[in-house]
C-alpha positions as CSV (number, residue, x, y, z in Angstrom):
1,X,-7.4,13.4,-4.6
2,X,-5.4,11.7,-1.3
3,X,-7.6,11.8,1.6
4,X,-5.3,13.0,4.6
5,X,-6.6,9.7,6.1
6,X,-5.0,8.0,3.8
7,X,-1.6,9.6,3.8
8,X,-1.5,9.8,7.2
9,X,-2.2,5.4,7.6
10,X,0.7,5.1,4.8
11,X,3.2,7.4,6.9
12,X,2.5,4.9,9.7
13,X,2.9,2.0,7.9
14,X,6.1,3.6,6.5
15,X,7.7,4.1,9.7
16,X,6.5,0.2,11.7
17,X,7.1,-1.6,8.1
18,X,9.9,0.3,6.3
19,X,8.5,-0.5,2.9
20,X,10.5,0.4,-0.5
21,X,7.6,1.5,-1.7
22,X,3.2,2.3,-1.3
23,X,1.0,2.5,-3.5
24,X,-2.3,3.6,-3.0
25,X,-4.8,0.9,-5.4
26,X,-7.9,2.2,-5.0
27,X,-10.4,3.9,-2.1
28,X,-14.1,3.9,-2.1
29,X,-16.2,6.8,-0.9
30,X,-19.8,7.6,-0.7
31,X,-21.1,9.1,-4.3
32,X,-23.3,11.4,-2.5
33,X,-20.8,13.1,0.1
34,X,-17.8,12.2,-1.3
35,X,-16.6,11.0,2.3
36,X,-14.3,8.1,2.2
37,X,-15.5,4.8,3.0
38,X,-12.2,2.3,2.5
39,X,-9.0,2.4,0.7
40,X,-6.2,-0.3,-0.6
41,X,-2.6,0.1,-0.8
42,X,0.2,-1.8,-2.1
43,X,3.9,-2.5,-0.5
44,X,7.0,-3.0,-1.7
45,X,9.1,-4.3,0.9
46,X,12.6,-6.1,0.8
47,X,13.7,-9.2,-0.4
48,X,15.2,-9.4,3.6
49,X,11.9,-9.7,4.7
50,X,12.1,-13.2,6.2
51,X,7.7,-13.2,6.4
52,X,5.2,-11.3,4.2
53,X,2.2,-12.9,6.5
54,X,3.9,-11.9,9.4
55,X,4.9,-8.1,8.6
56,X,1.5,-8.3,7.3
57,X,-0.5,-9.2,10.5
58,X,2.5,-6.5,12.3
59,X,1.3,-3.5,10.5
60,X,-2.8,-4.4,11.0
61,X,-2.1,-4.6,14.5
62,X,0.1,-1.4,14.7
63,X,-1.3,0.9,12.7
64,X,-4.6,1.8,13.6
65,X,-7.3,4.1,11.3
66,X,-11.0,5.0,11.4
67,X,-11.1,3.3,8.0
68,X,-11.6,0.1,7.0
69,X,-7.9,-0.8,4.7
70,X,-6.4,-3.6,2.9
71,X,-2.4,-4.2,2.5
72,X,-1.4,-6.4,-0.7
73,X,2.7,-7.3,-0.5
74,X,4.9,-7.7,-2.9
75,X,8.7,-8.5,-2.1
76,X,10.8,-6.2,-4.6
77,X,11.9,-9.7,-6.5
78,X,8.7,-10.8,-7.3
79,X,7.6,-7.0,-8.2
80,X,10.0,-6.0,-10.4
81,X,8.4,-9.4,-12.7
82,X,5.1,-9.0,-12.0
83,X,5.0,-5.3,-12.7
84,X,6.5,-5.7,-16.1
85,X,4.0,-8.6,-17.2
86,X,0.7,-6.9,-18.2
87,X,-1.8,-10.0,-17.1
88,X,-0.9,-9.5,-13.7
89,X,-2.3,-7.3,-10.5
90,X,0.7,-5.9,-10.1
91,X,0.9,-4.2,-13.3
92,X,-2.1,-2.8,-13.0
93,X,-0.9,-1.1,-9.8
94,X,2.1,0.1,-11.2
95,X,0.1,1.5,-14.8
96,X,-2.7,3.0,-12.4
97,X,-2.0,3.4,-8.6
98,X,-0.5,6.6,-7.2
99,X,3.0,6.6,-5.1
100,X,2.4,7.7,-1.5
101,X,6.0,6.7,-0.5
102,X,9.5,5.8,-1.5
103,X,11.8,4.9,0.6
104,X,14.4,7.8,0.5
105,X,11.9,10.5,-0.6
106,X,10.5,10.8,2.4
């Protein structure tokens, strides 16, 4: 299930970050209500991107949600290794994370 709270912080951070790519990693909710606590998503963003830290620290500041959220970035060089190699994070995100965005499909 994608909590419209969720969706609705990635379609921000699609349109201040212009990311290839999100994927949501994981969300936490409360076992007894099922009412979501946090969430996790991952980027994609160009190899153009001159700063991860700094387009990082943009979209925190930009993109504001009644949730608590963490952003892990990748630039599409370094994720189209990582992805492949199953020891790492982002494999696991690719294997297991659902797509929110991609760029184009939109």
């Amino acid at each position: 299930m994608i909590y419209p709270e969720i969706q609705a912080t990635a379609e921000k951070i699609a349109a201040l970050g212009k990311p290839q790519r999100i994927y949501l990693i994981s969300h936490k909710t409360n076992h007894a209500t099922g009412q979501l606590i946090s969430f996790k998503l991952a980027l994609i963003v160009s190899d153009k991107t001159s700063s991860i830290s700094e387009l990082e620290c943009f979209l925190y500041a930009g993109v504001d949600c009644e949730y608590p959220y963490d952003l892990v970035l990748y630039k599409q060089s370094e994720w189209e290794v990582l992805s492949k190699d199953p020891r790492t994070f982002a494999w696991s995100i690719r294997e297991t994370g659902g797509v929110l965005y991609e760029q184009g499909l939109s």
